[in-house]
TORNU-507081 format. One record per residue: residue number from 1; residue in one letter; z, y, x of N, C-alpha, C in turn. Coordinates in pm, 1 decimal, always signed. Example, Ala and Ser with C-alpha at 12.3 -4.5 7.8 and 13.67 -1.06 7.14 Angstrom:
<sebas>
{1; 'A'; {+780.0; -569.0; +1319.0}; {+780.0; -450.0; +1230.0}; {+780.0; -330.0; +1320.0}} {2; 'S'; {+708.0; -225.0; +1285.0}; {+714.0; -106.0; +1367.0}; {+787.0; +3.0; +1290.0}} 
</sebas>
This chain:
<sebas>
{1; 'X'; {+3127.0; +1364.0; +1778.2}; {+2990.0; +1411.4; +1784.8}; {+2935.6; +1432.1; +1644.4}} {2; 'X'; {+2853.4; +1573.4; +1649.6}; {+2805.3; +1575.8; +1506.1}; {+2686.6; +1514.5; +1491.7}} {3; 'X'; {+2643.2; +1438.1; +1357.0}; {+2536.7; +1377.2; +1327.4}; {+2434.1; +1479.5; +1284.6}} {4; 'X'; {+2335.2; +1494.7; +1369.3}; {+2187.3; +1565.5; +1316.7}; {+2139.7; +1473.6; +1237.5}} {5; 'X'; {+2054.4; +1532.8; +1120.0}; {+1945.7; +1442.7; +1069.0}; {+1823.8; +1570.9; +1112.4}} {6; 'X'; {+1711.8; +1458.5; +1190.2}; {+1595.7; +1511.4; +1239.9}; {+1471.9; +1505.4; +1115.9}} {7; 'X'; {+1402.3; +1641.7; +1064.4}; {+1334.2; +1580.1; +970.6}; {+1188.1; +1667.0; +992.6}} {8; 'X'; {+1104.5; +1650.7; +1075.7}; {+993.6; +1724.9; +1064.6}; {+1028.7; +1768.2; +1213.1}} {9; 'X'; {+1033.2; +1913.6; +1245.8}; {+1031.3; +1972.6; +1358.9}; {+1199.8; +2074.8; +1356.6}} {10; 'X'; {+1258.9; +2054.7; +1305.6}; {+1387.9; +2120.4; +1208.3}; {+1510.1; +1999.6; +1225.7}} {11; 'X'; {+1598.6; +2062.0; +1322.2}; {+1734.1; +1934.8; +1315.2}; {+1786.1; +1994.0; +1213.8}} {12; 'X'; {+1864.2; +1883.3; +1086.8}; {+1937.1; +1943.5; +998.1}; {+2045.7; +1879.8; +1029.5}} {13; 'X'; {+2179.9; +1969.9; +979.8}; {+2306.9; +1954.1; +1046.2}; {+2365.3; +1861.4; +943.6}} {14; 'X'; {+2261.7; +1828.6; +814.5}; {+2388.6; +1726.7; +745.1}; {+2295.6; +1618.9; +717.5}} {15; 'X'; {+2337.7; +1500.8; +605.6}; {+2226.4; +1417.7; +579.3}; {+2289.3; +1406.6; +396.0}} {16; 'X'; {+2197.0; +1308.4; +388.3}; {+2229.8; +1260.4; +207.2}; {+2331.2; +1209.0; +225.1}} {17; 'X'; {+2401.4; +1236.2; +126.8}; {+2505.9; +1198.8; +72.4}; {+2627.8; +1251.7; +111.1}} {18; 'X'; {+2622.2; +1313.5; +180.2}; {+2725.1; +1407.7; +260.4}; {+2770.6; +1462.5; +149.8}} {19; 'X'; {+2897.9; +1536.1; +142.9}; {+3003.7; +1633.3; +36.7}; {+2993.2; +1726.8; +176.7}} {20; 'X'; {+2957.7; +1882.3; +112.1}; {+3003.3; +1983.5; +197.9}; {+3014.4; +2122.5; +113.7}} {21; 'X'; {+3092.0; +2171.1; +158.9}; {+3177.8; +2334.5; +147.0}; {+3052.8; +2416.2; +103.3}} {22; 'X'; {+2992.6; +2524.3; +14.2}; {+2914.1; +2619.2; +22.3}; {+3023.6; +2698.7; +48.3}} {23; 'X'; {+2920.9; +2778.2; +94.3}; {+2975.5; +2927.1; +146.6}; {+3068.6; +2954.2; +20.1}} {24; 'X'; {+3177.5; +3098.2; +70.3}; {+3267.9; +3159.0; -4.4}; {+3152.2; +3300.4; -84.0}} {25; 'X'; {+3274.1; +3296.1; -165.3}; {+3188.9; +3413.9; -238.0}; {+3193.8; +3572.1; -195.6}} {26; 'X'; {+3311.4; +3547.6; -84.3}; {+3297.7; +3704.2; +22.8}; {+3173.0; +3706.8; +72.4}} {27; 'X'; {+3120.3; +3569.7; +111.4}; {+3002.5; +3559.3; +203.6}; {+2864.9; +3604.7; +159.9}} {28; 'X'; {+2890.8; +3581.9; +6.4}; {+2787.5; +3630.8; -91.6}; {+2767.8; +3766.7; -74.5}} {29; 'X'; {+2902.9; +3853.9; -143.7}; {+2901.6; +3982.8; -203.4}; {+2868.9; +4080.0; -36.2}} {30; 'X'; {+2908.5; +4023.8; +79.6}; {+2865.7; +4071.8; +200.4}; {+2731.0; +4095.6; +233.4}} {31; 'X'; {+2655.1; +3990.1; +238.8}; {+2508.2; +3959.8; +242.8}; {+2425.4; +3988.1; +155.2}} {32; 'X'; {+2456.0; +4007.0; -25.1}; {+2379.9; +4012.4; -69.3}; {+2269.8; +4117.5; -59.8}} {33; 'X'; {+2150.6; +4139.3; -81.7}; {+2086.8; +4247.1; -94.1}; {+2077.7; +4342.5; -200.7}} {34; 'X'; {+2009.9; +4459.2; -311.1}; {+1985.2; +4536.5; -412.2}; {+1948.2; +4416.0; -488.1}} {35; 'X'; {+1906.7; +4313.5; -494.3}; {+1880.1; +4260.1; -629.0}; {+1954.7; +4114.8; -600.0}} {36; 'X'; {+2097.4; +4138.7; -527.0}; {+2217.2; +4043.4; -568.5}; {+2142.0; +3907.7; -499.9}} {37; 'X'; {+2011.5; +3894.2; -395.1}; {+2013.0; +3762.6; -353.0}; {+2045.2; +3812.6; -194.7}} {38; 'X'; {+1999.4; +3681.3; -115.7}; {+2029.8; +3671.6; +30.2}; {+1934.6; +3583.4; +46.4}} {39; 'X'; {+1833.0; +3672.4; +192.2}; {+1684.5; +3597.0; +250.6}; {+1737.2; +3488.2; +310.6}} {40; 'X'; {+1763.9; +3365.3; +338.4}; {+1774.7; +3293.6; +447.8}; {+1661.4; +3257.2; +515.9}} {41; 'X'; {+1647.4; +3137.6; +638.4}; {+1534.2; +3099.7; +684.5}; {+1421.8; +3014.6; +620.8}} {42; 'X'; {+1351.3; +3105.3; +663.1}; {+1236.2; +2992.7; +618.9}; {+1163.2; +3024.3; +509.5}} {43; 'X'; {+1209.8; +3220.8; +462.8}; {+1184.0; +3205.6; +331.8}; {+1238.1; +3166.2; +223.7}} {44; 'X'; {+1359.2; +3095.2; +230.3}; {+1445.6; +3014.3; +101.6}; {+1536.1; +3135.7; +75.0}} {45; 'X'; {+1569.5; +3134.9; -18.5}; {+1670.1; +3229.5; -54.0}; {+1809.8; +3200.8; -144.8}} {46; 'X'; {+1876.9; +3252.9; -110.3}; {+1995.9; +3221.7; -234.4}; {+2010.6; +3361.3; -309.8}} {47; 'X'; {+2010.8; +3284.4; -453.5}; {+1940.2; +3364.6; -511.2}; {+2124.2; +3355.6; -636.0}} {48; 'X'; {+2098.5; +3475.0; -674.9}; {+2265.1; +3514.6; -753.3}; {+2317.7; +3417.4; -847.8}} {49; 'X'; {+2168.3; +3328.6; -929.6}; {+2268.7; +3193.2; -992.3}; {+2313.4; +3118.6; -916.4}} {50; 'X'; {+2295.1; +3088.2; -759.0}; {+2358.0; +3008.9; -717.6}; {+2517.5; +3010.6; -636.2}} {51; 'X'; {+2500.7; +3170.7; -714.5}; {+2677.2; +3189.8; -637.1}; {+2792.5; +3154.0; -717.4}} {52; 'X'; {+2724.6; +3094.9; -844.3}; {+2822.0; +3026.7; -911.4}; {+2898.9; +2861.2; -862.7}} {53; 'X'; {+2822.1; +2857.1; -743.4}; {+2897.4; +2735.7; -626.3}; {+2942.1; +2798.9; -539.3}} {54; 'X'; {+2973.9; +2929.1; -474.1}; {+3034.7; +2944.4; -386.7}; {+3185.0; +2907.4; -390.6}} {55; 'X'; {+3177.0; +2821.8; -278.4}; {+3339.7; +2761.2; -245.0}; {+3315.4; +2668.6; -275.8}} {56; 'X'; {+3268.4; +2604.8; -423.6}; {+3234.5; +2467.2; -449.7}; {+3168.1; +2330.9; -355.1}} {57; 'X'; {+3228.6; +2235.2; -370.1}; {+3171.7; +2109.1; -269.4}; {+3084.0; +2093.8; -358.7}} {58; 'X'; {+2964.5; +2035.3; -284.9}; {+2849.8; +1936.1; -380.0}; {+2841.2; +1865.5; -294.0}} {59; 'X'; {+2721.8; +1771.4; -327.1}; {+2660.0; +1658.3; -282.7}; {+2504.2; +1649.3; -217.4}} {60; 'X'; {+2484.9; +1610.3; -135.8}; {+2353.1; +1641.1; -81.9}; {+2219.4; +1505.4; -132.1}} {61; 'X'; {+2152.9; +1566.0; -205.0}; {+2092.9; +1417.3; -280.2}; {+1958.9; +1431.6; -211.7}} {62; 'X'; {+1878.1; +1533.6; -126.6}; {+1780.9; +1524.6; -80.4}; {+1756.1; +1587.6; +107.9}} {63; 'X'; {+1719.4; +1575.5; +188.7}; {+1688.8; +1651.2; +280.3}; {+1577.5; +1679.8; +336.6}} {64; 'X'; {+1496.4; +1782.1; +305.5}; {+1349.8; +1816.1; +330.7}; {+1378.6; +1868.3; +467.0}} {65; 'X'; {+1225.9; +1923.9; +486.1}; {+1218.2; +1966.9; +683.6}; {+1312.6; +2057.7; +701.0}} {66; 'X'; {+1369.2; +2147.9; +608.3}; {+1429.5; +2270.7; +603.8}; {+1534.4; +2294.1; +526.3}} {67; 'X'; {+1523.9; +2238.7; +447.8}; {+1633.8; +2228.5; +291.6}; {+1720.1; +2130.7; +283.2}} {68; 'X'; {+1799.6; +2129.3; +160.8}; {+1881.1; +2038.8; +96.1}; {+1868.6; +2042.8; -40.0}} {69; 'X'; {+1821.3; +1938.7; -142.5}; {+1880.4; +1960.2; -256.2}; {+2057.0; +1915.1; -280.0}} {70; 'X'; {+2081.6; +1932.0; -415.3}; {+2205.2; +1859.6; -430.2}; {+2220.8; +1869.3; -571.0}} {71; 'X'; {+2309.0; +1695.4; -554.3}; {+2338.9; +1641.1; -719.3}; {+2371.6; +1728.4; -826.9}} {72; 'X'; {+2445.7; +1856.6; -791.1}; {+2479.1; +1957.0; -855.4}; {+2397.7; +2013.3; -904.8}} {73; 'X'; {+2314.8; +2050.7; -824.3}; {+2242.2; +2163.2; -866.5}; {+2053.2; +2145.2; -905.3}} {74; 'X'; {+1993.6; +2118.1; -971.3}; {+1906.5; +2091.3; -1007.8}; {+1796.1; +2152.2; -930.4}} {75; 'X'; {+1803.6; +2314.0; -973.9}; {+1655.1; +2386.4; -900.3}; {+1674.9; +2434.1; -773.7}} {76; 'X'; {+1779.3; +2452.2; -738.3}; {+1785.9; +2523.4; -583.4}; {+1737.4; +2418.9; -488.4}} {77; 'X'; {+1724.7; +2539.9; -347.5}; {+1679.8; +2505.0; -231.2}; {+1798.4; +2544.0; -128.8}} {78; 'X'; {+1892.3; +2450.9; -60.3}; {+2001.4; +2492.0; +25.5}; {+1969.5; +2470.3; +162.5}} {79; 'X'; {+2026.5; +2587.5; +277.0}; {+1986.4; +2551.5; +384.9}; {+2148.7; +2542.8; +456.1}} {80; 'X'; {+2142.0; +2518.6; +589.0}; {+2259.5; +2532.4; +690.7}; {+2293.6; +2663.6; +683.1}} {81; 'X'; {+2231.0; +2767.8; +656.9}; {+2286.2; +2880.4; +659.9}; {+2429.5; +2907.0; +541.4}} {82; 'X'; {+2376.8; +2827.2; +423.4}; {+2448.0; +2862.7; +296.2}; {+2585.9; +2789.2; +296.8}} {83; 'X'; {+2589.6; +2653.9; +418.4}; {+2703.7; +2551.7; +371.9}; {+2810.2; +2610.1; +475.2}} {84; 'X'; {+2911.6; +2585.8; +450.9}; {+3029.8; +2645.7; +518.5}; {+3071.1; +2546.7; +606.4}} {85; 'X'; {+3046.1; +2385.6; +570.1}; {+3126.1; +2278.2; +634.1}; {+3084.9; +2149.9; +572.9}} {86; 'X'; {+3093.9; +2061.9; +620.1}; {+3098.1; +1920.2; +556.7}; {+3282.5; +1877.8; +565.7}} {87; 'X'; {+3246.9; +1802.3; +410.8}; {+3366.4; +1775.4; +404.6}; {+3432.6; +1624.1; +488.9}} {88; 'X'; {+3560.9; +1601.5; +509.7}; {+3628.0; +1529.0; +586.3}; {+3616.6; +1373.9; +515.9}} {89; 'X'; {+3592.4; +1272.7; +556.9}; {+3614.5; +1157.6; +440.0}; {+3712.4; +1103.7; +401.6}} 
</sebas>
């Protein structure tokens, strides 16, 4: 069974501390739009510096109603749309 973390009105599919997969960088160059980002929900976007993690595992150090931060990455905002997988322990 997969673990939801419930946070607001928004099930999120991972929690802190989790290691998981971002998306590949096909997934990027597919989706992107004319100015190299991708809308996700909610308004958040992934935006072209952050395709310098695609494929890369990080770490999930925060989980807002909608988001994820992570240890990696300082300014971004990550959603379920962007992660490919959680990793295995």
């Amino acid at each position: 069974m997969k673990y939801k973390y419930k946070s607001g009105d928004k099930v999120l599919k991972y929690k802190v501390g989790d290691k998981v997969r971002i998306k590949s960088i096909d997934w990027y160059n597919e989706n992107k739009d004319e100015t190299d980002d991708i809308e996700c929900s909610n308004n958040i976007w992934f935006y072209r510096e952050m395709s310098k993690f695609c494929g890369k595992v990080m770490t999930i150090s925060h989980a807002g109603v909608d988001y994820y931060t992570m240890i990696e990455d300082l300014v971004g905002y990550w959603t379920d749309e962007m992660i490919e997988c959680k990793m295995e322990e």
